[in-house]
MINU-463038 format. One record per residue (C-alpha): y, z, x. Coordinates in steps of 0.05 Angstrom, whole numbers, plus 5000, padded with zeros to 4 digits. Each point is the difference from the previous one (the first is absolute). Layout:
<<Y; Z; X>>
...
This chain:
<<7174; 1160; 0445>>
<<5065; 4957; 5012>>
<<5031; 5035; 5045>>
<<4972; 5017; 5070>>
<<5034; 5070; 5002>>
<<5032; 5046; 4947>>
<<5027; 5075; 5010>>
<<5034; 5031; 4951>>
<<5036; 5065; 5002>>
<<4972; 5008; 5076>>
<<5028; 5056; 5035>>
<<4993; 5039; 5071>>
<<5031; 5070; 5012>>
<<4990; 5034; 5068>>
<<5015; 5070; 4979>>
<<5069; 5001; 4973>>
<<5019; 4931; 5024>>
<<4978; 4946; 4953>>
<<4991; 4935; 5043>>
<<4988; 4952; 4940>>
<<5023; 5025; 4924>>
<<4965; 4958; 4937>>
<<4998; 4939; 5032>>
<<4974; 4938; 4954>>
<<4993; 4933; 5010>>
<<4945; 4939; 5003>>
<<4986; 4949; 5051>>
<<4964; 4929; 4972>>
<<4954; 4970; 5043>>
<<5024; 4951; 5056>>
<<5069; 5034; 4999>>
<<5031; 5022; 5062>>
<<5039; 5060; 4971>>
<<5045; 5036; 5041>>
<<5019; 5075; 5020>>
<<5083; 5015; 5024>>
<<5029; 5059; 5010>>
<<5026; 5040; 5046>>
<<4966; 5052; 5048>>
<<4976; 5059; 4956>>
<<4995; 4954; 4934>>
<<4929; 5005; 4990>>
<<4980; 4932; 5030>>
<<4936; 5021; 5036>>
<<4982; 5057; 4967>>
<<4986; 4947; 4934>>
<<4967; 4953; 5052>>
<<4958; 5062; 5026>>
<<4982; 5021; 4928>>
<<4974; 4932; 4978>>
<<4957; 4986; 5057>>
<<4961; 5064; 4995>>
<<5034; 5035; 5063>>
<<5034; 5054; 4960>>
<<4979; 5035; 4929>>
<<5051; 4992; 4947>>
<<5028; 5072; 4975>>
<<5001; 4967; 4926>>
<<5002; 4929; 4967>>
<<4959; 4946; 5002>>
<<4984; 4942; 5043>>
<<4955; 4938; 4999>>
<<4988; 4961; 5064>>
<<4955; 4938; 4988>>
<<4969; 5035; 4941>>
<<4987; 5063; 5042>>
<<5033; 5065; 4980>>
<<5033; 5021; 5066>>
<<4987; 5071; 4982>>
<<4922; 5004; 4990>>
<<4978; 4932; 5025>>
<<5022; 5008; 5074>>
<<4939; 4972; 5035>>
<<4992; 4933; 4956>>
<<5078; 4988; 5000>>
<<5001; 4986; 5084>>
<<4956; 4963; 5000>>
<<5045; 4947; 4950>>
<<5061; 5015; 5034>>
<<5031; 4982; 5062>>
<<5048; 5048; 5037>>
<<5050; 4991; 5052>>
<<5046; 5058; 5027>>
<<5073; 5005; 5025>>
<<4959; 5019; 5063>>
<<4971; 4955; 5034>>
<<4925; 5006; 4986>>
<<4951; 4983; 5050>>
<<4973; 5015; 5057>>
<<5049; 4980; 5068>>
<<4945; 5013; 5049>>
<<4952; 4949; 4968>>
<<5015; 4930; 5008>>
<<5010; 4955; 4934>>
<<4933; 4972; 4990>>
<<4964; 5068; 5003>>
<<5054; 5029; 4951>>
<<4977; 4950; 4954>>
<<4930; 5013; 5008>>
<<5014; 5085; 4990>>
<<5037; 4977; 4933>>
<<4942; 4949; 4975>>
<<4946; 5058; 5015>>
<<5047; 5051; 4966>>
<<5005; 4952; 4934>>
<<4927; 4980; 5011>>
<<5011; 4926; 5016>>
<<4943; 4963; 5039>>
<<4969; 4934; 5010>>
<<5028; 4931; 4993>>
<<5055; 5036; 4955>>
<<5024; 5041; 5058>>
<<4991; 4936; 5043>>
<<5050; 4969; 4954>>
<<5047; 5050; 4983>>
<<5005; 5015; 5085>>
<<5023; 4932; 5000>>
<<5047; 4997; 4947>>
<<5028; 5062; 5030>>
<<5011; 4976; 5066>>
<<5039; 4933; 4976>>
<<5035; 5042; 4947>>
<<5027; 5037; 5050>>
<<5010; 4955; 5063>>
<<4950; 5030; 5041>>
<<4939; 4970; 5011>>
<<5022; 4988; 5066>>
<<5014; 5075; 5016>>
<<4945; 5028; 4967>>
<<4974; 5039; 5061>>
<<5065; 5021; 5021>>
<<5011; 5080; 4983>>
<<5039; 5016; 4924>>
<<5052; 5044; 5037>>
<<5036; 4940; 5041>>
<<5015; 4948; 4943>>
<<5060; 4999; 4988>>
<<5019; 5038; 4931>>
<<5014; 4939; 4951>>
<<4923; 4978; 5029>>
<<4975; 5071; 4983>>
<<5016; 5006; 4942>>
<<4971; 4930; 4985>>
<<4933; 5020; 5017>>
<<5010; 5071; 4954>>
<<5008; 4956; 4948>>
<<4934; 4953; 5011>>
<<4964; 5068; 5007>>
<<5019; 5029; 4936>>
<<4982; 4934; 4965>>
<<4934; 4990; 5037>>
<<4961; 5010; 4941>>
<<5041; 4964; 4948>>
<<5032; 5051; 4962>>
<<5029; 4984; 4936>>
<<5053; 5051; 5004>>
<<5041; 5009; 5076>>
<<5050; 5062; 5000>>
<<5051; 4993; 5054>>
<<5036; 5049; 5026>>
<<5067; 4987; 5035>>
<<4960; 4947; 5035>>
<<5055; 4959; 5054>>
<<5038; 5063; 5014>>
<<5025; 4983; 5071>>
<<4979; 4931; 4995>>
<<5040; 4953; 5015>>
<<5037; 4952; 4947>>
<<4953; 4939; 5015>>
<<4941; 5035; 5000>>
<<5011; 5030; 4940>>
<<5016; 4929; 4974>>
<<4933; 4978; 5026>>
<<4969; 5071; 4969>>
<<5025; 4985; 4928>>
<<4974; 4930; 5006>>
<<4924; 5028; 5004>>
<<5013; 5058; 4949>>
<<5033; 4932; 4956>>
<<4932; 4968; 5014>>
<<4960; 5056; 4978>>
<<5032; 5015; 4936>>
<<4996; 4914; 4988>>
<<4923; 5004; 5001>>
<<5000; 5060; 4950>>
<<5004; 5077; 5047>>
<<5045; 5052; 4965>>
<<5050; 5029; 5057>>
<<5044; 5057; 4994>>
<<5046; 5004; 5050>>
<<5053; 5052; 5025>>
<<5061; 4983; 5047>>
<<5066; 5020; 5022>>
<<5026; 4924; 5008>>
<<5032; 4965; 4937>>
<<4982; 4931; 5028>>
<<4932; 5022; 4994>>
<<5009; 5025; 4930>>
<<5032; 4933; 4988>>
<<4923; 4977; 4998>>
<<4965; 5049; 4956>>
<<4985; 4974; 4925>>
<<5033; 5067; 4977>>
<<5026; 5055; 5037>>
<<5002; 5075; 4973>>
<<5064; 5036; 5024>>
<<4983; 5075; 5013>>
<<5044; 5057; 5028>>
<<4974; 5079; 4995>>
<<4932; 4988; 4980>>
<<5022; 4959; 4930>>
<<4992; 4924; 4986>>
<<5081; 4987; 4986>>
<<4986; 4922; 4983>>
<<4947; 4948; 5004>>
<<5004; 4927; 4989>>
<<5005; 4929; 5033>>
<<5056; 5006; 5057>>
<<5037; 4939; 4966>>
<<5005; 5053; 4938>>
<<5021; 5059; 5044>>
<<5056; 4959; 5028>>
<<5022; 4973; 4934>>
<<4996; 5057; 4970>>
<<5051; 5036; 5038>>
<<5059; 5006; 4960>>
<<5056; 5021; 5043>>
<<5039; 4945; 5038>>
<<5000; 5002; 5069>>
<<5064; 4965; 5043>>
<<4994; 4981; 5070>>
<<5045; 4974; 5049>>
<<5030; 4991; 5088>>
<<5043; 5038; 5032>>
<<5029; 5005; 5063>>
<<4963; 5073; 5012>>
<<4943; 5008; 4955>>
<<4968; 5073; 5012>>
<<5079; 5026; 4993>>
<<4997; 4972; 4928>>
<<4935; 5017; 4991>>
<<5019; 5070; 5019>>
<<5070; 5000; 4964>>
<<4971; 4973; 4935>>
<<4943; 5036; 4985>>
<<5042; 5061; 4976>>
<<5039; 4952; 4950>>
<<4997; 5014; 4929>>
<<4954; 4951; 4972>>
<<4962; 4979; 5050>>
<<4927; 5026; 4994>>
<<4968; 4968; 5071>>
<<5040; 4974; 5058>>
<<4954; 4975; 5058>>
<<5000; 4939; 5052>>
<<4963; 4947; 4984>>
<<5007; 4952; 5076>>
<<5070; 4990; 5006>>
<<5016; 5011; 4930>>
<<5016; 5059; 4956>>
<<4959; 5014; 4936>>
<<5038; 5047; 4944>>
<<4959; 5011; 4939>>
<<5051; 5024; 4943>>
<<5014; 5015; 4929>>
<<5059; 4956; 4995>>
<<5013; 4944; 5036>>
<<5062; 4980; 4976>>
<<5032; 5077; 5020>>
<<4957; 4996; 5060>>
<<5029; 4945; 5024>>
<<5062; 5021; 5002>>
<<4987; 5069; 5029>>
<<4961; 4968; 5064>>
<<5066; 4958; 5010>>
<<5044; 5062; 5001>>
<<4959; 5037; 5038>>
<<4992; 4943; 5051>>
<<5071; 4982; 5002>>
<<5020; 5071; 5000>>
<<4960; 5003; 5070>>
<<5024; 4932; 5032>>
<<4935; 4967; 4986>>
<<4991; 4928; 4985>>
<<4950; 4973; 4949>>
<<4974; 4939; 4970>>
<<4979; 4987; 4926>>
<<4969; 5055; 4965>>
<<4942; 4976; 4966>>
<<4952; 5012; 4941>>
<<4923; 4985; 5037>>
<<4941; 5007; 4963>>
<<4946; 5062; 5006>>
<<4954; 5006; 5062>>
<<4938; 5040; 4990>>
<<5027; 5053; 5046>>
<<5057; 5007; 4957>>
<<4965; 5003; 4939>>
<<4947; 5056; 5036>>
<<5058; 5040; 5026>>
<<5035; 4996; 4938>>
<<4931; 5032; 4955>>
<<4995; 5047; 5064>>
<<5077; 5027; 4982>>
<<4985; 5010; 4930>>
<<4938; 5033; 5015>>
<<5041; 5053; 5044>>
<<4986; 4974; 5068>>
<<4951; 5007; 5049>>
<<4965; 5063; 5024>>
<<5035; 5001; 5073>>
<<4952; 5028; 5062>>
């Protein structure tokens, strides 16, 4: 087999509620493929389903040639798994962590010996392994999470929201290792809330109420976006923000820094609506601009068409 997952048609209802509807797609091996959405889409629920934690109500799915649904056992122990939560133990200290994880997975000897070690470097703290989980700081912990879900070399790593409340260098320094793990051949699927970190991912599947709304590279999601998007300064940028999102035309109006970002139908027309609506409120304003797609646009924009997000 190819690819290192496939699920086709997958789908998980929870009584009425369905939490992911038909959703099909395959993941080649080495590829760090990527889950956005917002809360409610159906982001972990997949993850959860394809790592044996939840049954699927219907569909199929095949994790590292496993079938998720009857082949539970077998499929952890190819898999790795890191939650939104942070996963081990705060009252143990780091190396001891390590040690519960390699006797979970079964890993002894002079491999344990070495993957300890590559842990500890990994991770920055072979210095600190004695001192207790619960005081590293989070960027550290999380770190660590990662070295213990890869302590026995999976070849496919689900990640799940992992640098939520991390900070923006360690997340750099985070993506850097999952980088270095897909370079020497691990599948990772990945979900996150930050489109810098999306940025990263080989492809990315949008998904909003439980449905996969688009999947493809993120320099094809961008490009793909078809309606233009203006941005330009003003002396009092939420006031136009707020003034201009009511125009007729104009889909999205949001801050982006100091600027404001307008995606619209026409931006000939719309160009000369912002300037009468500006003027018409004594505000000042410099060239308005035609800039290409960002990724959030381009999400926001599928999002829209799919009917919005689920709010709550």
């Amino acid at each position: 087999m190819s690819e290192a997952v496939r699920v086709h048609e997958l789908t998980k209802r929870f009584g009425d509620f369905t939490a992911v509807d038909g959703v099909t797609f395959d993941v080649a091996r080495g590829e760090i493929f990527g889950f956005l959405g917002p809360n409610g889409a159906g982001k972990t629920t997949t993850i959860k389903m394809l790592t044996g934690l939840t049954a699927p109500t219907s569909g199929s799915a095949r994790v590292a040639g496993f079938d998720v649904s009857v082949e539970r056992w077998d499929l952890k122990q190819h898999i790795g798994y890191m939650s939104q939560l942070f996963s081990l133990y705060a009252d143990l200290t780091v190396e001891e962590n390590i040690l519960l994880f390699a006797g979970l997975y079964g890993v002894q000897g002079n491999r344990l010996r070495e993957r300890k070690a590559w842990i500890l470097e990994m991770a920055g703290l072979d210095a600190y392994r004695a001192k207790l989980t619960g005081d590293l700081p989070l960027g550290w912990k999380q770190r660590l999470a990662l070295g213990c879900a890869v302590l026995h070399e999976p070849p496919i790593l689900f990640l799940d929201e992992p640098t939520s409340g991390v900070d923006p260098i360690a997340r750099r320094a985070f993506w850097d290792l999952i980088d270095e793990l897909s370079t020497a051949g691990t599948t990772v699927l990945v979900s996150t809330h930050y489109m810098e970190e999306a940025e990263y991912c080989h492809r990315l599947a949008f998904m909003n109420r439980g449905r996969l709304i688009a999947l493809d590279t993120p320099l094809r999601l961008r490009q793909g976006m078809d309606e233009p998007i203006l941005e330009f300064t003003t002396d009092d940028p939420p006031r136009a923000v707020e003034l201009l999102a009511t125009e007729p035309g104009v889909h999205e109006a949001s801050l982006y820094g100091r600027a404001v970002r307008l995606v619209v139908s026409d931006p000939a027309r719309a160009r000369d609506a912002i300037s009468r609506r500006l003027h018409a409120h004594d505000m000042r304003h410099d060239e308005i601009r035609t800039v290409p797609p960002r990724l959030e646009d381009a999400f926001v924009a599928h999002i829209r068409r799919e009917g919005g997000a689920v709010l709550g």
